[in-house]
PDB file of N, CA, C and O in Angstrom:
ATOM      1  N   UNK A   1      11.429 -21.080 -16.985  1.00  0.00           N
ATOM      2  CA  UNK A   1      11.326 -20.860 -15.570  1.00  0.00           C
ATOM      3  C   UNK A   1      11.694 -19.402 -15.268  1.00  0.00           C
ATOM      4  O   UNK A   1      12.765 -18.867 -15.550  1.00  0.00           O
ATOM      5  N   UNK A   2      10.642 -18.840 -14.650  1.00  0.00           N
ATOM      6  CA  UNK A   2      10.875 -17.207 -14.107  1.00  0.00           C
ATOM      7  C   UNK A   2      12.096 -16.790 -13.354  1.00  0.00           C
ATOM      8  O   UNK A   2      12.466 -17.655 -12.559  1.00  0.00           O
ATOM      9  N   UNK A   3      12.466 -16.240 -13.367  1.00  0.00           N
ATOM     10  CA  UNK A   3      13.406 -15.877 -11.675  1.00  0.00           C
ATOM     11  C   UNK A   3      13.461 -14.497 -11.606  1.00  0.00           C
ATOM     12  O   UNK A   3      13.567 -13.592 -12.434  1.00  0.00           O
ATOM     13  N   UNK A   4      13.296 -14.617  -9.629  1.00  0.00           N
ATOM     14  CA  UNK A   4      12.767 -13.566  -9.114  1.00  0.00           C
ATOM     15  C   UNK A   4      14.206 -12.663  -8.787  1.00  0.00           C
ATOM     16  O   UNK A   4      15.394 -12.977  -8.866  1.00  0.00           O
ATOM     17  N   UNK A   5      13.525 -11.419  -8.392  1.00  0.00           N
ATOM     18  CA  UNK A   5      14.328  -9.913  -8.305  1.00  0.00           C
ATOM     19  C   UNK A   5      14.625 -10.497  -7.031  1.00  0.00           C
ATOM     20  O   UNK A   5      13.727 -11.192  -6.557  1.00  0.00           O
ATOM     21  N   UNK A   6      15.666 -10.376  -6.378  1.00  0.00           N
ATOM     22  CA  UNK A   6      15.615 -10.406  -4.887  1.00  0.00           C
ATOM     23  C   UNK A   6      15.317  -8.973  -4.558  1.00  0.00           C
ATOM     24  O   UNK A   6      14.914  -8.697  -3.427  1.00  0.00           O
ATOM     25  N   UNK A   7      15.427  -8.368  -5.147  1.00  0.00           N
ATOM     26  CA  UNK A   7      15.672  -6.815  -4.469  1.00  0.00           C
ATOM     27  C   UNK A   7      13.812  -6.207  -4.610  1.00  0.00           C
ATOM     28  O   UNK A   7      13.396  -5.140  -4.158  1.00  0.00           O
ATOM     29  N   UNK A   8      13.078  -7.143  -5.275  1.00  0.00           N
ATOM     30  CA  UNK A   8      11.693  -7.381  -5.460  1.00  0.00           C
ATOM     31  C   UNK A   8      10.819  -7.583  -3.937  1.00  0.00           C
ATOM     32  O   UNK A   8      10.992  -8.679  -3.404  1.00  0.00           O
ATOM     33  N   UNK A   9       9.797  -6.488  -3.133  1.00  0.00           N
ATOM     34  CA  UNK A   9       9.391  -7.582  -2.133  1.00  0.00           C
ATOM     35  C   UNK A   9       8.270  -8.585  -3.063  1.00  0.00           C
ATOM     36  O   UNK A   9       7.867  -8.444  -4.218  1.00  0.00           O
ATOM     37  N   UNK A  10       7.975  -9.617  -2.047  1.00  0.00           N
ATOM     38  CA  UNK A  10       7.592 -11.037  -2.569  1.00  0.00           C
ATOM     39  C   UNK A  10       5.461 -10.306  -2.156  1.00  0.00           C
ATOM     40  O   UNK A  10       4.852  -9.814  -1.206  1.00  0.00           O
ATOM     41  N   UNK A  11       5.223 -10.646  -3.345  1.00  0.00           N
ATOM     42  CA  UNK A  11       3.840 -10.470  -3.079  1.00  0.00           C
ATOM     43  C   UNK A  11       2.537 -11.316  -2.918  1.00  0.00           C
ATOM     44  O   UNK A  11       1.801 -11.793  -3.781  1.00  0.00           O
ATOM     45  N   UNK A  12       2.456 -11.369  -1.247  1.00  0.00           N
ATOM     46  CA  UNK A  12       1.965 -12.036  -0.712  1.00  0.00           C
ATOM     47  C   UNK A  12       0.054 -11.949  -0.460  1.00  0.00           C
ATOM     48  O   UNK A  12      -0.722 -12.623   0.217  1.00  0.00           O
ATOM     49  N   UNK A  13      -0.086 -11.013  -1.193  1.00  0.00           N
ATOM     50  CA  UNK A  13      -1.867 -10.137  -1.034  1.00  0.00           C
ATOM     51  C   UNK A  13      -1.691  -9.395  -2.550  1.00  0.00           C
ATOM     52  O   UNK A  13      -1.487  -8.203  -2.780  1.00  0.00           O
ATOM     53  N   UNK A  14      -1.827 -10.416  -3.414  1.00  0.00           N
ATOM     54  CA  UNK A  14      -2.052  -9.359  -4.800  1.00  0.00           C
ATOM     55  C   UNK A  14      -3.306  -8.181  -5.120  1.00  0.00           C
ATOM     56  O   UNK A  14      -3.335  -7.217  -5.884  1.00  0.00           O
ATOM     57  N   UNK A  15      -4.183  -8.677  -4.278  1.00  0.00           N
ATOM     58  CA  UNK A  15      -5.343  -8.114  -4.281  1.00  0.00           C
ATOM     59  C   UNK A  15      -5.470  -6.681  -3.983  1.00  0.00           C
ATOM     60  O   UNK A  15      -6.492  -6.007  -4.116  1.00  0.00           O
ATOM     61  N   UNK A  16      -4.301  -6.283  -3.559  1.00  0.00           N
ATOM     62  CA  UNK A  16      -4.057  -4.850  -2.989  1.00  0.00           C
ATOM     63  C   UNK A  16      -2.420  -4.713  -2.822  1.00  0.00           C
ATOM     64  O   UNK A  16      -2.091  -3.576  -2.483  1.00  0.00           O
ATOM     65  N   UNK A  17      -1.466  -5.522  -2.970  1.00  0.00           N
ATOM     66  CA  UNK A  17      -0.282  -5.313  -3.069  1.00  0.00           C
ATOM     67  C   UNK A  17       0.010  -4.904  -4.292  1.00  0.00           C
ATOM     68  O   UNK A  17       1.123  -4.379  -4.261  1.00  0.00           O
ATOM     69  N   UNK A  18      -0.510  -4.887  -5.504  1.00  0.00           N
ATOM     70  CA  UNK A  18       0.240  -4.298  -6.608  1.00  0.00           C
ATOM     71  C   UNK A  18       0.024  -2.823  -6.824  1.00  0.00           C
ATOM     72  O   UNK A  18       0.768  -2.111  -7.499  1.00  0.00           O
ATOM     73  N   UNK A  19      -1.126  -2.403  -6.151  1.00  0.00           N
ATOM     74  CA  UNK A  19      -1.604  -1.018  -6.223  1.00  0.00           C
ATOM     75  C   UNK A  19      -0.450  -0.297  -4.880  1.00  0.00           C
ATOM     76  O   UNK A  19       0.130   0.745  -5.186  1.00  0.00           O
ATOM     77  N   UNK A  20      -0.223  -0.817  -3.659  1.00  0.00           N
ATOM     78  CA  UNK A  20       0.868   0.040  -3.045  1.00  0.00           C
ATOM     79  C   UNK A  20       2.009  -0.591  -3.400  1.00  0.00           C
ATOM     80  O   UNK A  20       2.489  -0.426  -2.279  1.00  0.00           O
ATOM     81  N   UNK A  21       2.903  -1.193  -3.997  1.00  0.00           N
ATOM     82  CA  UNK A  21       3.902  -1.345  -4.633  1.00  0.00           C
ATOM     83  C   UNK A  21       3.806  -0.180  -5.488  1.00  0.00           C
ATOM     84  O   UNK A  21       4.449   0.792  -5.095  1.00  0.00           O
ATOM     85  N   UNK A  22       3.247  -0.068  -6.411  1.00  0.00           N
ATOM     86  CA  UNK A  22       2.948   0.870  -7.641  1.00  0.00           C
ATOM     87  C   UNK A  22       3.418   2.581  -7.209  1.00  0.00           C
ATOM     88  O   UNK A  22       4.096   3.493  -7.683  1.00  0.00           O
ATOM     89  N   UNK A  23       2.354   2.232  -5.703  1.00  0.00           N
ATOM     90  CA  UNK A  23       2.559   4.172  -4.927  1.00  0.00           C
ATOM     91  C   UNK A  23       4.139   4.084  -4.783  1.00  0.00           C
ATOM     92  O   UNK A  23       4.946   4.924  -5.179  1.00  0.00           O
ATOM     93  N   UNK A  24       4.383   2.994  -4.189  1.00  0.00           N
ATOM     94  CA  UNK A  24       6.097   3.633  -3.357  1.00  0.00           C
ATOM     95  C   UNK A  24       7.242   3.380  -4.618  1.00  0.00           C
ATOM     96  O   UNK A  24       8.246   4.070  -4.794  1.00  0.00           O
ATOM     97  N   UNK A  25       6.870   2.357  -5.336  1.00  0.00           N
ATOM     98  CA  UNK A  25       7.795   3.136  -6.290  1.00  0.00           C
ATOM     99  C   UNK A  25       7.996   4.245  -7.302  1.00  0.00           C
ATOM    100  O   UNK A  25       9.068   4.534  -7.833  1.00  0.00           O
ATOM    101  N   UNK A  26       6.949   4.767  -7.478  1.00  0.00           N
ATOM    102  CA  UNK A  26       6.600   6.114  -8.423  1.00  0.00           C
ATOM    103  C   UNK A  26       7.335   6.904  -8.192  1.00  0.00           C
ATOM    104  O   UNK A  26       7.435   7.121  -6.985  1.00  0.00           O
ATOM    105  N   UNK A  27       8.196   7.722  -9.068  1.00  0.00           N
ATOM    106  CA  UNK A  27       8.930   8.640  -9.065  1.00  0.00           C
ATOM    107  C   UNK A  27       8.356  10.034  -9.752  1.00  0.00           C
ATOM    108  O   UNK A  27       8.820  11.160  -9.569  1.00  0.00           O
ATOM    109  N   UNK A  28       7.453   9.748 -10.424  1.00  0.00           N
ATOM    110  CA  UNK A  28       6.776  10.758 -10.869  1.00  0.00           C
ATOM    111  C   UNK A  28       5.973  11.428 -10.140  1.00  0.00           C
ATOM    112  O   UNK A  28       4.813  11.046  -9.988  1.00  0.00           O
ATOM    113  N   UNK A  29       6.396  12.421  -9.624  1.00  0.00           N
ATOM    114  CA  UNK A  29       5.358  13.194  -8.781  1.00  0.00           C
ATOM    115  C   UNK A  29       4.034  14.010  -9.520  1.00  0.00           C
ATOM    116  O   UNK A  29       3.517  14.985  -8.975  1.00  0.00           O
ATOM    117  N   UNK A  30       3.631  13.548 -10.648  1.00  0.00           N
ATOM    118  CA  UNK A  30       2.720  14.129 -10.984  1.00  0.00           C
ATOM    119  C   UNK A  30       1.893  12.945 -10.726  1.00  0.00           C
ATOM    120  O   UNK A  30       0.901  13.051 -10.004  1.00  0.00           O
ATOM    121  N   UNK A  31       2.183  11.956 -11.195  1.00  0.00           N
ATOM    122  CA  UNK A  31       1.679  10.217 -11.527  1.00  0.00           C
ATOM    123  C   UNK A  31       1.370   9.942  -9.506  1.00  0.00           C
ATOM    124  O   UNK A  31       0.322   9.707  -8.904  1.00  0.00           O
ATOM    125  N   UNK A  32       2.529  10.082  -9.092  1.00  0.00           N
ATOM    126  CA  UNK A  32       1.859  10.085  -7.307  1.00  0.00           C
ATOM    127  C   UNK A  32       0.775  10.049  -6.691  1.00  0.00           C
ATOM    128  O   UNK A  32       0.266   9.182  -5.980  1.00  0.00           O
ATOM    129  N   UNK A  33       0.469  10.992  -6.989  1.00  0.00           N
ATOM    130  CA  UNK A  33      -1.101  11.193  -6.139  1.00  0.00           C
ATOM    131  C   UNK A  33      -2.099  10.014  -6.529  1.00  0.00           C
ATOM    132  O   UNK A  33      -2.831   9.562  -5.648  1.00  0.00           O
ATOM    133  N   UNK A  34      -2.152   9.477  -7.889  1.00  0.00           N
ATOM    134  CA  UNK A  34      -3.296   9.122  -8.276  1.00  0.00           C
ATOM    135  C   UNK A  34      -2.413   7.361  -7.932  1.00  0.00           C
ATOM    136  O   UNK A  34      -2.987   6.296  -7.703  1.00  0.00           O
ATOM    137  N   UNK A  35      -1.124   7.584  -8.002  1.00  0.00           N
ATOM    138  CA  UNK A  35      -0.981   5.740  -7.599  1.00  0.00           C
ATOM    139  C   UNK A  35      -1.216   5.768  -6.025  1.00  0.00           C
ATOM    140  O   UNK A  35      -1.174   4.678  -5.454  1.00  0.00           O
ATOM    141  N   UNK A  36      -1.465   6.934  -5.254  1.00  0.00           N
ATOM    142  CA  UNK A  36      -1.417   7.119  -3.623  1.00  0.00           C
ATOM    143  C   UNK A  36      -3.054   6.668  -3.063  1.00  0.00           C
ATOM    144  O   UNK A  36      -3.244   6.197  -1.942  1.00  0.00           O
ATOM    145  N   UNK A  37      -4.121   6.907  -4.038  1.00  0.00           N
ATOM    146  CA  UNK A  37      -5.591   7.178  -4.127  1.00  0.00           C
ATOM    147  C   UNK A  37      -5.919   5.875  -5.009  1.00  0.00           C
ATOM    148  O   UNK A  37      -7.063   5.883  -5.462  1.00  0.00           O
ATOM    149  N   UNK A  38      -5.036   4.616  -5.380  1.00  0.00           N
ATOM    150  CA  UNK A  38      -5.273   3.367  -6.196  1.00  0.00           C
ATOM    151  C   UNK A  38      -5.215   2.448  -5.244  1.00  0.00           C
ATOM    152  O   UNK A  38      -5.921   1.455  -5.071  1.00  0.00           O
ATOM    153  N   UNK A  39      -3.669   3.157  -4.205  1.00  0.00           N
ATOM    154  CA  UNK A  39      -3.865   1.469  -3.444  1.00  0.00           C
ATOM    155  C   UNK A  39      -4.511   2.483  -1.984  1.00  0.00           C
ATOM    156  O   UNK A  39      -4.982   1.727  -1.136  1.00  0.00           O
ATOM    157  N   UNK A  40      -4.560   3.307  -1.765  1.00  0.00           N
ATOM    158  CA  UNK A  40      -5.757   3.229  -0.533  1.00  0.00           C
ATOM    159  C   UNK A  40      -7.058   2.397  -1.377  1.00  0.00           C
ATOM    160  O   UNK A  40      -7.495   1.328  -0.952  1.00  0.00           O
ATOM    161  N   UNK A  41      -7.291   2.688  -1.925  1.00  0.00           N
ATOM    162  CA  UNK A  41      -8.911   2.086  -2.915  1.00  0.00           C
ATOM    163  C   UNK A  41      -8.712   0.938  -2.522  1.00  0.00           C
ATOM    164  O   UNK A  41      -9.467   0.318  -1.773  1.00  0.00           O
ATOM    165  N   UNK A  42      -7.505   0.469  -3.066  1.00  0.00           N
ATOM    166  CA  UNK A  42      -7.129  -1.154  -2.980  1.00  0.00           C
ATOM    167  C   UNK A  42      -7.384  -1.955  -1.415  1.00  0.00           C
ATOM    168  O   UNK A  42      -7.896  -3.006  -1.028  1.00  0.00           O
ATOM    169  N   UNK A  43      -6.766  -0.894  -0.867  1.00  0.00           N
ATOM    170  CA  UNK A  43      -6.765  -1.210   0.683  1.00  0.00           C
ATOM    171  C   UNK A  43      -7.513  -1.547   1.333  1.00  0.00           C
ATOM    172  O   UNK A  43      -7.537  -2.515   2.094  1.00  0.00           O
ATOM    173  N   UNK A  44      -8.392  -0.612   1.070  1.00  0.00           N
ATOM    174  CA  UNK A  44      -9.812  -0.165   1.962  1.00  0.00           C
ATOM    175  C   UNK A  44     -10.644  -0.861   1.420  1.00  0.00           C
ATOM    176  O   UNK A  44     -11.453  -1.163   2.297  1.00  0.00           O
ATOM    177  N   UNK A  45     -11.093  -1.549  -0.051  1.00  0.00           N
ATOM    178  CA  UNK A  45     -11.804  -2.263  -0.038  1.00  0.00           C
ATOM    179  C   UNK A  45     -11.411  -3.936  -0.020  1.00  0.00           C
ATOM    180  O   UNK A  45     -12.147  -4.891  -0.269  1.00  0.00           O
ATOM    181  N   UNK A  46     -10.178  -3.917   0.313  1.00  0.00           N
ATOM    182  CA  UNK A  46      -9.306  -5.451   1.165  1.00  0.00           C
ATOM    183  C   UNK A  46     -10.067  -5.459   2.427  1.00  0.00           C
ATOM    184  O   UNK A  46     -10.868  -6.348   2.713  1.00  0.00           O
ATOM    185  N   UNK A  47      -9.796  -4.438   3.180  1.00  0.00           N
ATOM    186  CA  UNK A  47     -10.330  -4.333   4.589  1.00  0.00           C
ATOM    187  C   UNK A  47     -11.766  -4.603   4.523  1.00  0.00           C
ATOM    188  O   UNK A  47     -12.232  -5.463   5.270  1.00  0.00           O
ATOM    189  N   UNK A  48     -12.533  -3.951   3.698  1.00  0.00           N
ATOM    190  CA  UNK A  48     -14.194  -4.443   3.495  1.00  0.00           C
ATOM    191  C   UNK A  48     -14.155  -6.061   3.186  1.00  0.00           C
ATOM    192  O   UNK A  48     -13.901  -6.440   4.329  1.00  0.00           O
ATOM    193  N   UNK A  49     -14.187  -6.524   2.885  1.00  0.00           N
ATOM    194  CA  UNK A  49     -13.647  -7.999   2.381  1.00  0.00           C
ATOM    195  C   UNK A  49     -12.831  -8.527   3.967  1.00  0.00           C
ATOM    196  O   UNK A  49     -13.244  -9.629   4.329  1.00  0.00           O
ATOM    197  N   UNK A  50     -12.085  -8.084   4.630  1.00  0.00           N
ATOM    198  CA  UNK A  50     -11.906  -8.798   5.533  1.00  0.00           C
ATOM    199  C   UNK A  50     -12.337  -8.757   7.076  1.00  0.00           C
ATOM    200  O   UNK A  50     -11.942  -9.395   8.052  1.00  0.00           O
ATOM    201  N   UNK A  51     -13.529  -7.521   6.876  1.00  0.00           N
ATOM    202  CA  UNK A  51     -14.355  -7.102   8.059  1.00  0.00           C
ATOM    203  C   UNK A  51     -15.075  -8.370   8.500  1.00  0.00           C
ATOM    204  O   UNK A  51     -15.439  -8.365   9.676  1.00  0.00           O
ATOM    205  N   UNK A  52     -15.339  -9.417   7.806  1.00  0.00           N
ATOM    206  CA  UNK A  52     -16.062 -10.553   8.313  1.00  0.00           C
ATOM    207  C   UNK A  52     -15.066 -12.137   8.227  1.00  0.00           C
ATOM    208  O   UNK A  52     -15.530 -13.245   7.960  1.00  0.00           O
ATOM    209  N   UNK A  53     -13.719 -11.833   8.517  1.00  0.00           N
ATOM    210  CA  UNK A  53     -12.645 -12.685   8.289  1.00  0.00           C
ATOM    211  C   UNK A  53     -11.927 -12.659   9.855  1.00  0.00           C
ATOM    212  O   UNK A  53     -11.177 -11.762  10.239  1.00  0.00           O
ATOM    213  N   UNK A  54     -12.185 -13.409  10.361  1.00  0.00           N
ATOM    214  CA  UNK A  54     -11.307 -13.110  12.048  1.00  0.00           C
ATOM    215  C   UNK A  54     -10.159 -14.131  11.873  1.00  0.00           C
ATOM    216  O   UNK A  54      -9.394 -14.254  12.830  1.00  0.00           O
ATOM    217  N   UNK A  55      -9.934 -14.917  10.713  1.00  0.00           N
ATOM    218  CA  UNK A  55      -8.725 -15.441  10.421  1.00  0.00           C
ATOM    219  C   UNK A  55      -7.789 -14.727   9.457  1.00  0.00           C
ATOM    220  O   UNK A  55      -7.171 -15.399   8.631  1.00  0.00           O
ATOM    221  N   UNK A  56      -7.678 -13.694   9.500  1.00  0.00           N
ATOM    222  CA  UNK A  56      -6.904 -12.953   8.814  1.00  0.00           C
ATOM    223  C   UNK A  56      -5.504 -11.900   9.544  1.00  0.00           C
ATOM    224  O   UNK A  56      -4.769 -10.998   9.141  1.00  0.00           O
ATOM    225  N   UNK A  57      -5.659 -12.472  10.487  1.00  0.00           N
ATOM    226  CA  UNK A  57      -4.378 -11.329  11.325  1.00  0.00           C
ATOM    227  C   UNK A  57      -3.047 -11.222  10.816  1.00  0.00           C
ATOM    228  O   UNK A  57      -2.411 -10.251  11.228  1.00  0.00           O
ATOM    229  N   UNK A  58      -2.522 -11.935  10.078  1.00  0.00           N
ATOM    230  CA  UNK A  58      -1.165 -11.813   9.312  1.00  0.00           C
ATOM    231  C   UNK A  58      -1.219 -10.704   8.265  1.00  0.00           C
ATOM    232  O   UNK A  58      -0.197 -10.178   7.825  1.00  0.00           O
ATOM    233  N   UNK A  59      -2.591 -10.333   7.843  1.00  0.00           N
ATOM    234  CA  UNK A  59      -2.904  -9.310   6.569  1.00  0.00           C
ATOM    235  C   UNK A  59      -3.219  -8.466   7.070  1.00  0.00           C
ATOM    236  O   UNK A  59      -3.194  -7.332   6.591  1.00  0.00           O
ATOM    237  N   UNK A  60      -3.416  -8.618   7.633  1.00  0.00           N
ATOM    238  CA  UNK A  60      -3.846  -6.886   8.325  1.00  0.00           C
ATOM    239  C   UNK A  60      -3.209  -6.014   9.175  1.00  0.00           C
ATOM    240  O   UNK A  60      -3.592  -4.917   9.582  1.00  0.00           O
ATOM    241  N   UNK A  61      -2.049  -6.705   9.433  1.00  0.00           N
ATOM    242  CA  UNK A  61      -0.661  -6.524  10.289  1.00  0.00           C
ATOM    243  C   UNK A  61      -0.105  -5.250   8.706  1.00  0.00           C
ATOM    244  O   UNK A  61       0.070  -4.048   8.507  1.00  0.00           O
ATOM    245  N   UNK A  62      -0.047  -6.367   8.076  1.00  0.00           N
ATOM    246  CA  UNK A  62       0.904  -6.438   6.350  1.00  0.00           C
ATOM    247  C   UNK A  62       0.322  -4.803   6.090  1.00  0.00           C
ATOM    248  O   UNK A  62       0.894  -3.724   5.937  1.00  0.00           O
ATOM    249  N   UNK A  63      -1.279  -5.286   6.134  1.00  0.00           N
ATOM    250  CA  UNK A  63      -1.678  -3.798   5.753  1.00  0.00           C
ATOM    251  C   UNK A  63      -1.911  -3.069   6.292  1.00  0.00           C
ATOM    252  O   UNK A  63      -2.775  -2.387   5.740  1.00  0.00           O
ATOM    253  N   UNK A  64      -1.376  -2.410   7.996  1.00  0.00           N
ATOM    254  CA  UNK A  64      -1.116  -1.331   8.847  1.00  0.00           C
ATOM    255  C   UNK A  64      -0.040  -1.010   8.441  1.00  0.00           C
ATOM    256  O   UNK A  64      -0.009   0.124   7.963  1.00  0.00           O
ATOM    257  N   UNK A  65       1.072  -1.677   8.434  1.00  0.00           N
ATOM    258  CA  UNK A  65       2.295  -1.739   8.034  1.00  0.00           C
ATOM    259  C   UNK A  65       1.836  -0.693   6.685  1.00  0.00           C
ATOM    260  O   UNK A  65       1.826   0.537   6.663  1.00  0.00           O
ATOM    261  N   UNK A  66       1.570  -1.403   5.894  1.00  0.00           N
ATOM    262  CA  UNK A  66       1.455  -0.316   4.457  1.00  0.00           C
ATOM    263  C   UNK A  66       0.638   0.760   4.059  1.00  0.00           C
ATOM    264  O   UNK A  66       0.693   1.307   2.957  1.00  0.00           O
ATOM    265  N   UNK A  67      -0.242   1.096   5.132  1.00  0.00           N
ATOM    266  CA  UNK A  67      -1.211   2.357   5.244  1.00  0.00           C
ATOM    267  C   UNK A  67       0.159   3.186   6.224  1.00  0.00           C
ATOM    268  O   UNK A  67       0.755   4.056   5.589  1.00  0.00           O
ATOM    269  N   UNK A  68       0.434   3.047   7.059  1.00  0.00           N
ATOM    270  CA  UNK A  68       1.963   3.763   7.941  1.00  0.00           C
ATOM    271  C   UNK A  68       2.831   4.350   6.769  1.00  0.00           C
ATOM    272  O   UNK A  68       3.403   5.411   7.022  1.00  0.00           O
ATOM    273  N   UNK A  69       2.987   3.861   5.654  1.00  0.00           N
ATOM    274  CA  UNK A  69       4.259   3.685   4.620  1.00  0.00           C
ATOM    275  C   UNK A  69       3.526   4.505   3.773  1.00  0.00           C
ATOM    276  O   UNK A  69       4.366   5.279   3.314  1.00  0.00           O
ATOM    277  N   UNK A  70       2.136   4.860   3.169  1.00  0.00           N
ATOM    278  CA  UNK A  70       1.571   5.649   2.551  1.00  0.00           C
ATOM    279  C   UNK A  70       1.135   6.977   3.493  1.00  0.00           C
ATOM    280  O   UNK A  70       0.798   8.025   2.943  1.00  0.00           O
ATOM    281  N   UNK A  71       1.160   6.886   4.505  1.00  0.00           N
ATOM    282  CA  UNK A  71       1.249   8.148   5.455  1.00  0.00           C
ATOM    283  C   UNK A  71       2.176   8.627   5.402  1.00  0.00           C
ATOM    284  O   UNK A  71       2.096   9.854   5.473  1.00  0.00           O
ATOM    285  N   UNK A  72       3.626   8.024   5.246  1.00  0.00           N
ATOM    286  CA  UNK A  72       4.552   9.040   5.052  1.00  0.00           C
ATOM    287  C   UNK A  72       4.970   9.311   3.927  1.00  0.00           C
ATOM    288  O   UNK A  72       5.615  10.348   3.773  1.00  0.00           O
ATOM    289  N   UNK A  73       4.729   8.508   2.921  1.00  0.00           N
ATOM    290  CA  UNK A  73       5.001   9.213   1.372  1.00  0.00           C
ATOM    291  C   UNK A  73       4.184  10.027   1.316  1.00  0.00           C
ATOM    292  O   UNK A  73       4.504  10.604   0.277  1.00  0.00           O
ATOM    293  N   UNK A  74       2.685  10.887   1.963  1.00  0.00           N
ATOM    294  CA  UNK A  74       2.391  11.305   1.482  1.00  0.00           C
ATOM    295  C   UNK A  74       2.209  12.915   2.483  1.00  0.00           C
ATOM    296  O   UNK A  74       1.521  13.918   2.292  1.00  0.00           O
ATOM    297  N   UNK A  75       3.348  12.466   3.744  1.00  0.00           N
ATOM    298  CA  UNK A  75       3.449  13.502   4.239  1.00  0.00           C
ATOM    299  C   UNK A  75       4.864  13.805   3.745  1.00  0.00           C
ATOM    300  O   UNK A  75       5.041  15.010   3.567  1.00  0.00           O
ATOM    301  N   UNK A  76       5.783  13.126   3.511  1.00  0.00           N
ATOM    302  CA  UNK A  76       6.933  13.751   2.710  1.00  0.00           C
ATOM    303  C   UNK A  76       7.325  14.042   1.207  1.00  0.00           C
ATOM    304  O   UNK A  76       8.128  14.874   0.784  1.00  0.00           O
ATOM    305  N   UNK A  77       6.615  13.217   0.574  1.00  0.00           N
ATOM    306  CA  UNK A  77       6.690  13.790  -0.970  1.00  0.00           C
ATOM    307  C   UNK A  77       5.684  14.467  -1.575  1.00  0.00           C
ATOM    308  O   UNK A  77       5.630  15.029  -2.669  1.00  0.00           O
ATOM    309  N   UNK A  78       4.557  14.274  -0.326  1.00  0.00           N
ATOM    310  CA  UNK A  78       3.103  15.056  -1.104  1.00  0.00           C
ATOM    311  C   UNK A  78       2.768  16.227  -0.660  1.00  0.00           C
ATOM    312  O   UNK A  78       1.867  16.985  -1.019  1.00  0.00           O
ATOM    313  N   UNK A  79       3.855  16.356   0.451  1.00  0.00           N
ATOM    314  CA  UNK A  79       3.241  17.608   1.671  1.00  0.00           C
ATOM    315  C   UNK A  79       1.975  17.741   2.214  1.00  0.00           C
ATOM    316  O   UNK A  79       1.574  18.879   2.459  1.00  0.00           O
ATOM    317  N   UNK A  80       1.202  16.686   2.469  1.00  0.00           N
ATOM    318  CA  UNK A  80       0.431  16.628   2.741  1.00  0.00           C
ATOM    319  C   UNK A  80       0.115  16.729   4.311  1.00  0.00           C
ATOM    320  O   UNK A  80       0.688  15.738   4.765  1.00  0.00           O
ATOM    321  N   UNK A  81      -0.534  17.448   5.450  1.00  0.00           N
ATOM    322  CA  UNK A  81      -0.649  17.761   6.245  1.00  0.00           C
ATOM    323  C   UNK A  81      -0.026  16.241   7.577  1.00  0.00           C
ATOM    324  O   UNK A  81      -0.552  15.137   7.441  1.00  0.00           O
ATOM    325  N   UNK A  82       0.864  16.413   8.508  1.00  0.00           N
ATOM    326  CA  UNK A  82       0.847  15.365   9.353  1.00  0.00           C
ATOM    327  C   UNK A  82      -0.385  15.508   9.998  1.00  0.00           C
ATOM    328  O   UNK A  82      -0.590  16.555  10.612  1.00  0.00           O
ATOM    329  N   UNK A  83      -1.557  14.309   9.953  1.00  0.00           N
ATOM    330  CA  UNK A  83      -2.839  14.559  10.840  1.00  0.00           C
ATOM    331  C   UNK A  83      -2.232  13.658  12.356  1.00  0.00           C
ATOM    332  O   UNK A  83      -2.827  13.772  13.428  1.00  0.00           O
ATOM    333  N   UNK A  84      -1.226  12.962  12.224  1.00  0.00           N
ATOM    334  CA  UNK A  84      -0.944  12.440  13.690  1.00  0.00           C
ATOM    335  C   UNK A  84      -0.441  13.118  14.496  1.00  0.00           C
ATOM    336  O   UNK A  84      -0.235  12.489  15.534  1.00  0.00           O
ATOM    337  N   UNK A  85       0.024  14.631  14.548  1.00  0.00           N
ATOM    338  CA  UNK A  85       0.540  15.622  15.657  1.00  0.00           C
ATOM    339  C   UNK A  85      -0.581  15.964  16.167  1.00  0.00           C
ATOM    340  O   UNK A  85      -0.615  16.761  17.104  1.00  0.00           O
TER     341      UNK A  85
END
């Protein structure tokens, strides 16, 4: 029998949760960019997949929430331009 990390979040959308898990924990800032450009991929083609799903509002909450969270890793560890000012 497995047992879980509590300190683990619980992954509820594998389909695109293991690719931004992957970004925010990376410590390697060389390795960064390309786990930052895996789970947008991941993301964005979740969102294609749920463009014809109008029962999906709990996931797509999940994944504003985690496009917000890759906006700022990648305006604070990537320096990457704030486009929301």
């Amino acid at each position: 029998m497995a047992t879980e990390d509590p300190l683990s979040p619980e992954i509820l959308y594998p389909t695109w949760q293991h690719e931004y898990q992957a970004a925010v924990v990376e410590l390697d800032r060389q390795k960064l960019p390309e786990r930052v450009v895996a789970a947008e991929a991941a993301i964005f083609k979740r969102l294609q997949q749920l463009s014809q799903d109008s029962d999906s509002n709990a996931e797509r909450q999940v994944i504003e929430d985690a496009l917000h969270s890759i906006r700022v890793l990648k305006r604070d560890e990537l320096k990457y331009p704030d486009w929301e000012k």
